[in-house]
Backbone as JSON, one array per atom type, in Angstrom:
{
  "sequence": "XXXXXXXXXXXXXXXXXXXXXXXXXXXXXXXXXXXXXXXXXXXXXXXXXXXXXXXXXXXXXXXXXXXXXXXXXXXXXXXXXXXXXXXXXXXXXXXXXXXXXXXXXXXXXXXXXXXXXXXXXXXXXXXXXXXXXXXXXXXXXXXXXXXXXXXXXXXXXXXXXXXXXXXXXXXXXXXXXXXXXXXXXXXXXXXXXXXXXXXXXXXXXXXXXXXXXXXXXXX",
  "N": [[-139.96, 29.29, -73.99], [-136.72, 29.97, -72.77], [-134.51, 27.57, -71.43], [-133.15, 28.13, -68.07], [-131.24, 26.82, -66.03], [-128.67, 26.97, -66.55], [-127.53, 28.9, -65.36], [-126.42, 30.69, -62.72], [-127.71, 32.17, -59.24], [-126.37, 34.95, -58.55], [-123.82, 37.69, -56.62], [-125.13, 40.22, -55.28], [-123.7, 42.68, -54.79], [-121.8, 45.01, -57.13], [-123.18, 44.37, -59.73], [-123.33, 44.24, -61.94], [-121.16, 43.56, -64.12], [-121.31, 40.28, -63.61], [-124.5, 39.75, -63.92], [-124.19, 40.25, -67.09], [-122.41, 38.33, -67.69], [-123.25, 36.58, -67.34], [-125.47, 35.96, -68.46], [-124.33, 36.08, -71.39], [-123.64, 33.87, -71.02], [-125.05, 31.85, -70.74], [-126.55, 32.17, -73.61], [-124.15, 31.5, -74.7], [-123.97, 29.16, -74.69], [-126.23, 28.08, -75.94], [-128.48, 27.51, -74.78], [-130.86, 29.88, -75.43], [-132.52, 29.95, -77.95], [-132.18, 31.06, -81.82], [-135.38, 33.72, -82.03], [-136.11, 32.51, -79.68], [-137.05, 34.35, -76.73], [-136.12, 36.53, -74.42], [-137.08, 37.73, -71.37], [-136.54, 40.48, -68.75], [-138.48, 39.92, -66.24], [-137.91, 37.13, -66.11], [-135.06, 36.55, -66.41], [-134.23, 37.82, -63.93], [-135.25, 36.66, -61.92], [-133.92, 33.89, -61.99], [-131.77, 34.76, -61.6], [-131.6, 36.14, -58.97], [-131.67, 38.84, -58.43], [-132.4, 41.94, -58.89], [-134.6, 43.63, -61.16], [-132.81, 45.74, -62.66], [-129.88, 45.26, -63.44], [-130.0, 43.17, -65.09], [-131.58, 44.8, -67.35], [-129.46, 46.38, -67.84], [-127.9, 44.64, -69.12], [-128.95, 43.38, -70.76], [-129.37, 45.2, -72.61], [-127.1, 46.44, -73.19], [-126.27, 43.78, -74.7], [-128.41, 44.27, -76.97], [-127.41, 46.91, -77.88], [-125.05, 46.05, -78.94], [-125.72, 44.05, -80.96], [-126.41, 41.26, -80.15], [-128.79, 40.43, -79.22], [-132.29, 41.33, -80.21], [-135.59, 43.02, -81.13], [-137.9, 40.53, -80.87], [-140.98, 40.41, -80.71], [-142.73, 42.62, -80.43], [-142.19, 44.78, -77.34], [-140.76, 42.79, -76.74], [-137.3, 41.22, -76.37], [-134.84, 39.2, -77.91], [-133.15, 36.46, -79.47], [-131.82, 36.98, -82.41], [-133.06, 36.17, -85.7], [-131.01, 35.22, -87.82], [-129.83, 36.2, -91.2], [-129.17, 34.41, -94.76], [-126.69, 35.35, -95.43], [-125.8, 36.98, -93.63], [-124.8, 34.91, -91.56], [-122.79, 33.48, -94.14], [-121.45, 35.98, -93.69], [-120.55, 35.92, -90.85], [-119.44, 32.97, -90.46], [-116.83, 33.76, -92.15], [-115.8, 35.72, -91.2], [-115.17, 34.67, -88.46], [-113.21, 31.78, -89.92], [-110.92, 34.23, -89.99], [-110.1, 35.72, -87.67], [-110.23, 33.4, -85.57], [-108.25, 31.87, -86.58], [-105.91, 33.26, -86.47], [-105.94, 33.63, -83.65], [-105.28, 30.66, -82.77], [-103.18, 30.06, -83.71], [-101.6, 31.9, -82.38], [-102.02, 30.73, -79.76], [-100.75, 28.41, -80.46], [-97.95, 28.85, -80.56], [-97.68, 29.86, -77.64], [-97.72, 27.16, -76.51], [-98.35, 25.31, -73.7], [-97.63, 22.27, -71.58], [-99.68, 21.64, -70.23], [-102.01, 23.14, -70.71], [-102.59, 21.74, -73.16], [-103.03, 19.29, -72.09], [-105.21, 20.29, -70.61], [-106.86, 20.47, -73.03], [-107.09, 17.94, -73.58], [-108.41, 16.66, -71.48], [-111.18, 18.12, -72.12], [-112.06, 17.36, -74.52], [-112.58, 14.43, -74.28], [-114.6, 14.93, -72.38], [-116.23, 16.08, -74.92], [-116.54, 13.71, -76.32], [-118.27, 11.81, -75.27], [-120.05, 13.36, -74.64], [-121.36, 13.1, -77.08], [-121.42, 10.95, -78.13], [-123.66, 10.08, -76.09], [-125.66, 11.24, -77.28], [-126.22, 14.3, -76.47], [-126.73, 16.84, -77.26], [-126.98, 19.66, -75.82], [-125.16, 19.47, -73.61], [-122.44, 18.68, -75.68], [-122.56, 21.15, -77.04], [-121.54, 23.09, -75.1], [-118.97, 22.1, -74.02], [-117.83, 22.36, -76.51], [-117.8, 25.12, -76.84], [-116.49, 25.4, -74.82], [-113.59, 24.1, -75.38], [-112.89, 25.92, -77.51], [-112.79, 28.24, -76.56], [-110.48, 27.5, -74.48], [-108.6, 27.66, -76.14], [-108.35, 29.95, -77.47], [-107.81, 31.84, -75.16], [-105.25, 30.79, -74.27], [-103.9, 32.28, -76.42], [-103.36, 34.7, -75.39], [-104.39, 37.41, -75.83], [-106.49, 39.44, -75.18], [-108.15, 41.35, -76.7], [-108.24, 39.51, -78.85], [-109.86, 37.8, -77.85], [-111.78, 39.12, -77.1], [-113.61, 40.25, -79.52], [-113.2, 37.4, -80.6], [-115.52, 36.64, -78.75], [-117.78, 38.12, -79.5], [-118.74, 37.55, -81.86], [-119.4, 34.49, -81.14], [-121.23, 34.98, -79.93], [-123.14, 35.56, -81.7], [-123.87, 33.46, -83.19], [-123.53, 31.56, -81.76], [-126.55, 30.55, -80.8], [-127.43, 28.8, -82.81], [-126.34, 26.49, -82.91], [-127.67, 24.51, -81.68], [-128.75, 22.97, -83.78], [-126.46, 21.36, -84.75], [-127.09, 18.56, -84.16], [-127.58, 17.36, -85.79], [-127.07, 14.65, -89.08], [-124.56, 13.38, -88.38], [-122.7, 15.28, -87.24], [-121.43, 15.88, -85.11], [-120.0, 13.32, -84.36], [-117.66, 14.3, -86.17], [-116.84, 16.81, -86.05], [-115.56, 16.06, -83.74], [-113.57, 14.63, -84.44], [-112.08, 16.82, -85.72], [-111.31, 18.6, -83.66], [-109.34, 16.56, -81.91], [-107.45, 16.41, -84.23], [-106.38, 18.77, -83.86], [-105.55, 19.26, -81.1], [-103.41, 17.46, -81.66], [-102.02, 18.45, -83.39], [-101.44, 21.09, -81.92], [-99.58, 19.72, -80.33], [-97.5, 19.16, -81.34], [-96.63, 21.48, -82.22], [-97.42, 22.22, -84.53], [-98.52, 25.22, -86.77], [-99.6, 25.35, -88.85], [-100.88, 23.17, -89.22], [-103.03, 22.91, -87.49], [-104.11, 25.23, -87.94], [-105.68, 24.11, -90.19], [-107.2, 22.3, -89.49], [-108.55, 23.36, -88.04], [-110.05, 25.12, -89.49], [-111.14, 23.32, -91.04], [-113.59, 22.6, -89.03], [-114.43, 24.66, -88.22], [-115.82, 24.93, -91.39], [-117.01, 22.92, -91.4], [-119.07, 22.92, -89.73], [-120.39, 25.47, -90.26], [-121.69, 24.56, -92.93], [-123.4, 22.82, -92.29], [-125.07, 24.0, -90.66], [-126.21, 25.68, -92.49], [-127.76, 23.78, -94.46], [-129.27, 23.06, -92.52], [-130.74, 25.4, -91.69]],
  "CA": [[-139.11, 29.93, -72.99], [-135.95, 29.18, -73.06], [-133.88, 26.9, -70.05], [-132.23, 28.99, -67.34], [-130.96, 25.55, -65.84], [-127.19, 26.66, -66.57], [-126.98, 30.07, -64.72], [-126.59, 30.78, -61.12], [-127.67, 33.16, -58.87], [-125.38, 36.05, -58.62], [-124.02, 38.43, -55.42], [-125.97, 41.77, -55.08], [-123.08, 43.34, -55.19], [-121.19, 44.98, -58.33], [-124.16, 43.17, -60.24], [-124.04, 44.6, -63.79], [-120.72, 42.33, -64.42], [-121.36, 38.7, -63.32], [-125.16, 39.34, -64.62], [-124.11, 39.99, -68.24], [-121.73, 37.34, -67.97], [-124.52, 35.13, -66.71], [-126.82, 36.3, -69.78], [-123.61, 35.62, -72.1], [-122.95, 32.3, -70.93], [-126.95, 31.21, -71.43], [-126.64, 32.54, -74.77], [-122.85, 30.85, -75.73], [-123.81, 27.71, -74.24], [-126.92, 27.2, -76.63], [-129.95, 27.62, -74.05], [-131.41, 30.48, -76.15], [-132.42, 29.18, -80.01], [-133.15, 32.17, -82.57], [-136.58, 33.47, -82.22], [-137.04, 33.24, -78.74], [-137.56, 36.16, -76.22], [-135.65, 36.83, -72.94], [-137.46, 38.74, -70.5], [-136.0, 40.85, -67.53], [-138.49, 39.51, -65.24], [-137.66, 35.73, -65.16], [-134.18, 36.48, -66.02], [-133.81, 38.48, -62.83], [-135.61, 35.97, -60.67], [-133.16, 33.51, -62.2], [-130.42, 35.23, -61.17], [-131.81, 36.41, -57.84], [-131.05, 39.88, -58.57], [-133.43, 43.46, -59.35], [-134.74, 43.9, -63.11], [-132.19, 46.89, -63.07], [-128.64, 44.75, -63.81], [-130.61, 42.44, -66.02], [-132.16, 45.62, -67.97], [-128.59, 47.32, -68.63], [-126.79, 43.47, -69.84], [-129.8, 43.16, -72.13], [-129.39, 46.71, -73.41], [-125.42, 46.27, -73.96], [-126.27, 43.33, -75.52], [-128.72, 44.75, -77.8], [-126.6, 47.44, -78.69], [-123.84, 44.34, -79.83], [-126.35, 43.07, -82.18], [-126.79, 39.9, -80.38], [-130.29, 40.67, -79.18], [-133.34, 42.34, -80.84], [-136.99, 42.93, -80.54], [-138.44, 39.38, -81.73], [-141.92, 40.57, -80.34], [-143.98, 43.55, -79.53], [-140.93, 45.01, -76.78], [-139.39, 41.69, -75.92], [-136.1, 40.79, -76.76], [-134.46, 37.48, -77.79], [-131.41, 36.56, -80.38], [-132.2, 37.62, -84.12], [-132.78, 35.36, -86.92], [-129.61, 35.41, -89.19], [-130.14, 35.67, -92.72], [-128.11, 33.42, -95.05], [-125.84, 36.6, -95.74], [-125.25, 36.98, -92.16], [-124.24, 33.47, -91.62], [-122.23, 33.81, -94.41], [-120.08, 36.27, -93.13], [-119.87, 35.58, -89.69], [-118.41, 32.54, -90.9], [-115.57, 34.29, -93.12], [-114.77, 36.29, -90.52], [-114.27, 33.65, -87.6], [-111.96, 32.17, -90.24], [-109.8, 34.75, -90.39], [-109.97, 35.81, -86.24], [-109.95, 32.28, -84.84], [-107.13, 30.7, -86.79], [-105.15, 34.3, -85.36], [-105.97, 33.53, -82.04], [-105.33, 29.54, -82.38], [-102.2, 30.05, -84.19], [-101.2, 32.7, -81.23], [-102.14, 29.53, -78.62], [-99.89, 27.24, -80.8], [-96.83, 29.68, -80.03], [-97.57, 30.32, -76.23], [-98.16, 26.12, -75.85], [-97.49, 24.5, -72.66], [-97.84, 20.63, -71.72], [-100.91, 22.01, -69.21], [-102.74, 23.36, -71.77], [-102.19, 20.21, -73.95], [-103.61, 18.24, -71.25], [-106.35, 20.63, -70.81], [-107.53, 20.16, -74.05], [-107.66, 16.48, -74.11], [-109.58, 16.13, -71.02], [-111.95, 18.45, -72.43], [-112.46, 16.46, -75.29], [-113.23, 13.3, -73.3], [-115.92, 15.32, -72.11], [-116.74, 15.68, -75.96], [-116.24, 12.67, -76.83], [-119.1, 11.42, -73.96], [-121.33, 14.08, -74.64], [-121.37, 12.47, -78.88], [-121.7, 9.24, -77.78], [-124.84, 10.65, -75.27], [-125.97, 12.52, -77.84], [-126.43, 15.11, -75.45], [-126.11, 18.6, -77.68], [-126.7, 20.94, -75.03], [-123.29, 18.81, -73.29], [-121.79, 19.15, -76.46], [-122.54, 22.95, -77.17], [-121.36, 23.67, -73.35], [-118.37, 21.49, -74.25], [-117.39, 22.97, -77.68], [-117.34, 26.61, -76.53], [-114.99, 25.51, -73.29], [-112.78, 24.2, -76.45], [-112.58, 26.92, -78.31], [-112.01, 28.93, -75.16], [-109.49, 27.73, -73.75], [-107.3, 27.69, -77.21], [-108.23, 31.36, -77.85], [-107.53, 32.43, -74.18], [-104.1, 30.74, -74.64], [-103.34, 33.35, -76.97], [-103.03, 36.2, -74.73], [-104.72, 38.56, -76.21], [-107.96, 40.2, -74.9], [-108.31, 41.84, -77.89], [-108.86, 38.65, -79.76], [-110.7, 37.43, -76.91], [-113.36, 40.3, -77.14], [-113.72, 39.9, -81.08], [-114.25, 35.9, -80.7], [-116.83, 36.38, -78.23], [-118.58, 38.88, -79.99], [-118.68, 36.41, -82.52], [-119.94, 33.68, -80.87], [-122.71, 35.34, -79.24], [-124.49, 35.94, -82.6], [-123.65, 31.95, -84.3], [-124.17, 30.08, -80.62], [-127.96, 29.74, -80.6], [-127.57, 28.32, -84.26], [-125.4, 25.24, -83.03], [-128.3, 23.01, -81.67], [-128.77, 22.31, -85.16], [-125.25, 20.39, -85.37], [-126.63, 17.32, -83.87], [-127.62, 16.5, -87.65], [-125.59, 14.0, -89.9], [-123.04, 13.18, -87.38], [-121.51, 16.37, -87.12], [-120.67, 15.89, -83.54], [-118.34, 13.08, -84.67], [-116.55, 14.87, -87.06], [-116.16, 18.18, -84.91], [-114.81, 16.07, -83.03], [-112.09, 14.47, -85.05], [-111.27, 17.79, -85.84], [-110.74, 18.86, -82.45], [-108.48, 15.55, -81.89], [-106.88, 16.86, -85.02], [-106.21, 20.64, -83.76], [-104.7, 18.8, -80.11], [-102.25, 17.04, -81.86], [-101.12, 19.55, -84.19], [-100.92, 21.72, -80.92], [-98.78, 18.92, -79.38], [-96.36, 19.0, -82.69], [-95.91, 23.08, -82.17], [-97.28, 22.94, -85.89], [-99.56, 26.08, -86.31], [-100.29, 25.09, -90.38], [-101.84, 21.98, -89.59], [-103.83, 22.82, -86.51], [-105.43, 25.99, -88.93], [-106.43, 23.61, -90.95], [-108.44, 21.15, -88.98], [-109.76, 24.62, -87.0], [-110.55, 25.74, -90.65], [-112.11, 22.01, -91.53], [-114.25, 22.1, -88.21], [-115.48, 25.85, -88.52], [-116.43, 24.83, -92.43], [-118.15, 21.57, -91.33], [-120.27, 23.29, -88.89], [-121.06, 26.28, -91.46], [-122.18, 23.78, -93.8], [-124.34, 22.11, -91.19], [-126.07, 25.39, -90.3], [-126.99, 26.7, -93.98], [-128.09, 22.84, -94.61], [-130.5, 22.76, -92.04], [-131.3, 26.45, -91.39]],
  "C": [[-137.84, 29.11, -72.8], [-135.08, 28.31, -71.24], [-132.63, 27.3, -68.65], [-131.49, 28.17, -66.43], [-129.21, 26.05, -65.04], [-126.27, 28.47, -65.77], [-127.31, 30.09, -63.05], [-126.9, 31.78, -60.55], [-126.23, 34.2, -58.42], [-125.27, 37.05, -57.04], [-124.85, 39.39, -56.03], [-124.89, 42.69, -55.11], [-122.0, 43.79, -56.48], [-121.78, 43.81, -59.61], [-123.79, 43.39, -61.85], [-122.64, 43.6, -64.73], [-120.99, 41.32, -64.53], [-122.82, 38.73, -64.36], [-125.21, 39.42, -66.19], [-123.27, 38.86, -68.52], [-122.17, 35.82, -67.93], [-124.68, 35.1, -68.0], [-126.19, 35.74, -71.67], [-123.38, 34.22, -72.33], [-124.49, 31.4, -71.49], [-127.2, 31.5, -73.28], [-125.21, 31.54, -75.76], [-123.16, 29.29, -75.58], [-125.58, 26.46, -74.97], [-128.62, 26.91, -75.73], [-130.84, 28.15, -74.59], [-131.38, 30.22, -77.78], [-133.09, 30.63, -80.72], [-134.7, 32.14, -82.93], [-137.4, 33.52, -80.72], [-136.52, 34.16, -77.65], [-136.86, 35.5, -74.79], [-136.24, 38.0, -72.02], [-136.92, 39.21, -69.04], [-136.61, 39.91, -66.28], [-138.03, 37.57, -64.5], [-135.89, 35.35, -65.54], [-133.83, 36.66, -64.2], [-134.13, 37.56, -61.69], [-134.24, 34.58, -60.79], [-131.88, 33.26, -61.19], [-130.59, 35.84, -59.9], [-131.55, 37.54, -57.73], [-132.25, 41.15, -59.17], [-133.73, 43.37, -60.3], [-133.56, 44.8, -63.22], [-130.69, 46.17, -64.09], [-128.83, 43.93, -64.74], [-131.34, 43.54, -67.66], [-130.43, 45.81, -68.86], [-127.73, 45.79, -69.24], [-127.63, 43.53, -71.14], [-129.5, 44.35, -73.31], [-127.99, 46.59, -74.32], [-125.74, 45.03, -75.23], [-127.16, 43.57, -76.62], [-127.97, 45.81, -78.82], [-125.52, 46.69, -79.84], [-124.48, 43.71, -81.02], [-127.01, 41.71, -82.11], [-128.02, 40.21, -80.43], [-131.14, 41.96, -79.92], [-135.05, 42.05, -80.71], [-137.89, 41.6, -81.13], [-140.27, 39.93, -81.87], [-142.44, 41.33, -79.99], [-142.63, 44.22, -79.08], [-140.68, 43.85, -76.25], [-138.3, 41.51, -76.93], [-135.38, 39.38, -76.75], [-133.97, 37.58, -78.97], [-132.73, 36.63, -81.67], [-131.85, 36.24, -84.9], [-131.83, 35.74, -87.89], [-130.1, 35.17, -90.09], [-128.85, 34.85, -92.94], [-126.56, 34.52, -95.43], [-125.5, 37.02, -94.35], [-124.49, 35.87, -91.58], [-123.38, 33.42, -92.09], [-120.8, 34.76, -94.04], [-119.64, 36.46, -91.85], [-119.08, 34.45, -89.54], [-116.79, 33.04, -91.95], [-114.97, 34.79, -92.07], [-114.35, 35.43, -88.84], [-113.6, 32.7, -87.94], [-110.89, 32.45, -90.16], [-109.16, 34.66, -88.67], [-109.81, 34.45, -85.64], [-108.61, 31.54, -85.35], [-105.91, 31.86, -86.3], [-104.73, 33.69, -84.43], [-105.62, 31.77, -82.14], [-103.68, 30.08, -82.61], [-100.89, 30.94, -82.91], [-100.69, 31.32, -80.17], [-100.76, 28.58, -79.06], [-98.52, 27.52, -80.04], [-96.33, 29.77, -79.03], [-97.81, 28.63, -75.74], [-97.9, 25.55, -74.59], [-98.37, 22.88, -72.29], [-99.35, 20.5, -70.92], [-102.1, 22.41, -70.05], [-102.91, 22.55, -72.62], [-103.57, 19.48, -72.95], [-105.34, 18.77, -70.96], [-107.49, 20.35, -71.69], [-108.27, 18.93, -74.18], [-108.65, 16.18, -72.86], [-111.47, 16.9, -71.4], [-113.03, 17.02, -73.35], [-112.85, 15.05, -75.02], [-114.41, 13.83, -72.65], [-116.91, 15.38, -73.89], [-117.17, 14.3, -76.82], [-117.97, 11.72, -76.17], [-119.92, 12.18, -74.22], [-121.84, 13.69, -76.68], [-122.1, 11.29, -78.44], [-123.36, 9.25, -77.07], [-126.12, 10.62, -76.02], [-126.96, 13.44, -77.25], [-126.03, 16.37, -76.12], [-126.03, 19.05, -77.0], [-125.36, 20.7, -74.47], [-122.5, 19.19, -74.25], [-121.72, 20.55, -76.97], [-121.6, 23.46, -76.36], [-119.61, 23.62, -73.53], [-117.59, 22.37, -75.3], [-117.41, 24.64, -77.4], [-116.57, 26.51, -75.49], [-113.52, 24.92, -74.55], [-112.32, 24.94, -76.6], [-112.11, 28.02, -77.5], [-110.8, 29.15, -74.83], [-108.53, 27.68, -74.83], [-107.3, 29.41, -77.39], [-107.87, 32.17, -76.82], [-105.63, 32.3, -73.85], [-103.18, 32.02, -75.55], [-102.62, 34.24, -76.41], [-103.42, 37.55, -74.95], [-106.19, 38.91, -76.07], [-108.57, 41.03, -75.83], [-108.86, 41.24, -78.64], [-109.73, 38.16, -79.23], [-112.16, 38.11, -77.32], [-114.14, 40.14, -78.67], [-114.77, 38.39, -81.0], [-115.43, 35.98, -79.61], [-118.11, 36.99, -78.47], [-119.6, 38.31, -81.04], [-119.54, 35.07, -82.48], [-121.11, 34.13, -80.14], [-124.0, 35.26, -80.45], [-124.64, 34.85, -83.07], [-124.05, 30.95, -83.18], [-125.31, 29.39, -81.0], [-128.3, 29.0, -81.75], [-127.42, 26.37, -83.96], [-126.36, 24.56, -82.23], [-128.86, 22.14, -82.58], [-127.72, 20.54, -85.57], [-125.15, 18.87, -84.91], [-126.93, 16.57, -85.19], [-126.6, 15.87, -88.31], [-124.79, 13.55, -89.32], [-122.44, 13.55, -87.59], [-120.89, 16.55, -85.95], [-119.26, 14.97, -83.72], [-117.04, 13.75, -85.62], [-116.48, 16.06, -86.64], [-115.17, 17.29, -84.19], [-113.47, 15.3, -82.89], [-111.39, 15.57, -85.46], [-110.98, 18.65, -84.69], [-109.69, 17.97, -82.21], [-107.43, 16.36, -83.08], [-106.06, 18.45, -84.83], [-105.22, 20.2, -82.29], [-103.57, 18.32, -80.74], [-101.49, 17.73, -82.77], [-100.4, 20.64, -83.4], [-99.3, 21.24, -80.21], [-97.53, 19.25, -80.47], [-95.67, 20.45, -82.83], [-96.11, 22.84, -84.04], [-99.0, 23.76, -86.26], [-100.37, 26.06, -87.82], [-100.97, 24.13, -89.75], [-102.54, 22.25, -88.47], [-104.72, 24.11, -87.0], [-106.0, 25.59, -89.34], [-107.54, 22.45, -90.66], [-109.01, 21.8, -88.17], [-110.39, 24.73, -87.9], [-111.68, 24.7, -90.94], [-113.48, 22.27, -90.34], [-115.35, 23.07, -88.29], [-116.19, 25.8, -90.16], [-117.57, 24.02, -92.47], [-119.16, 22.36, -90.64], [-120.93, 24.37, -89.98], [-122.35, 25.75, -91.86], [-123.41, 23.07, -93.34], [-125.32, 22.88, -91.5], [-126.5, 25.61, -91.56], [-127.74, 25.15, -94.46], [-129.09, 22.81, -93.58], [-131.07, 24.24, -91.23], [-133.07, 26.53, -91.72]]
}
């Protein structure tokens, strides 16, 4: 069962938002590992909230692909084949260096700064070695460069994205891939800082290859 730790209870009112966004965030942030099963009822107690708003997030997200029946009727994230993996890497690739390259464009010195204290949280959660910190960590990253963008469009895409590859990444404390994510994060800030949008693709490109490589290596 997986660790509901990182979600909060939710108002009662206008529920069917906040609780998929709950159910999203437990899922981007690496709580749920492929394989196991989310059930309405100890979501809902969770979240302090009816089975009903917990029923229709699960559902949306089934429809999405993240979730599927692991068990009997429960639901919980899908084992990726290596052909799935495959090209959900190709295509966050193409969509994330978009949306970074967007961020590079729209930079400001706030956003800059953002970044790096992030990464001092990365940096601390390596050193820890505290994955779930670093998971939590590495999707507020990637976040806040793709939200820079401006485009909700790309927004919706990368999170679509990351819903199905999250529960993969408690793998990446193997090898010391945390340090080298996280020279290539260091590497993607200062290319930001330079307003140059080639070299901050390419240490997004290096970081999303390293992790790949991780994942099909210890899948």
């Amino acid at each position: 069962m997986p660790n509901y730790t990182s979600i909060v209870p939710v108002r009662r009112e206008n529920l069917q938002a906040p609780v998929y966004r709950q159910i999203c965030k437990l899922i981007l942030q690496g709580d749920v590992q492929p394989g196991q099963s989310l059930t309405v009822a100890s979501l809902a107690k969770a979240l302090d909230v009816s089975p009903m708003p917990v029923r229709d997030a699960l559902s949306r997200l089934t429809h999405a692909g993240v979730l599927t029946t692991v068990s009997g009727r429960t639901l919980g994230v899908p084992r990726l084949s290596m052909e799935e993996l495959e090209e959900l890497y190709q295509v966050r690739l193409e969509i994330e260096s978009v949306a970074l390259e967007w961020a590079v464009a729209r930079r400001t010195d706030a956003f800059e700064a953002n970044l790096r204290e992030i990464l001092v949280d990365l940096v601390d959660a390596e050193r820890r070695g505290d994955n779930k910190a670093f998971i939590a960590g590495n999707h507020r990253f990637h976040e806040t460069i793709y939200q820079q963008s401006g485009s909700e469009i790309l927004l919706g895409i990368i999170q679509a994205l990351w819903l199905r590859v999250s529960p993969y990444f408690h793998l990446l404390d193997a090898q010391g891939h945390l340090q080298l994510s996280n020279e290539c994060h260091e590497a993607v800030i200062d290319a930001i800082a330079h307003g140059d949008a080639a070299a901050a693709r390419r240490a997004l490109v290096e970081d999303i290859e390293r992790a790949h490589v991780t994942l099909v290596k210890m899948k």
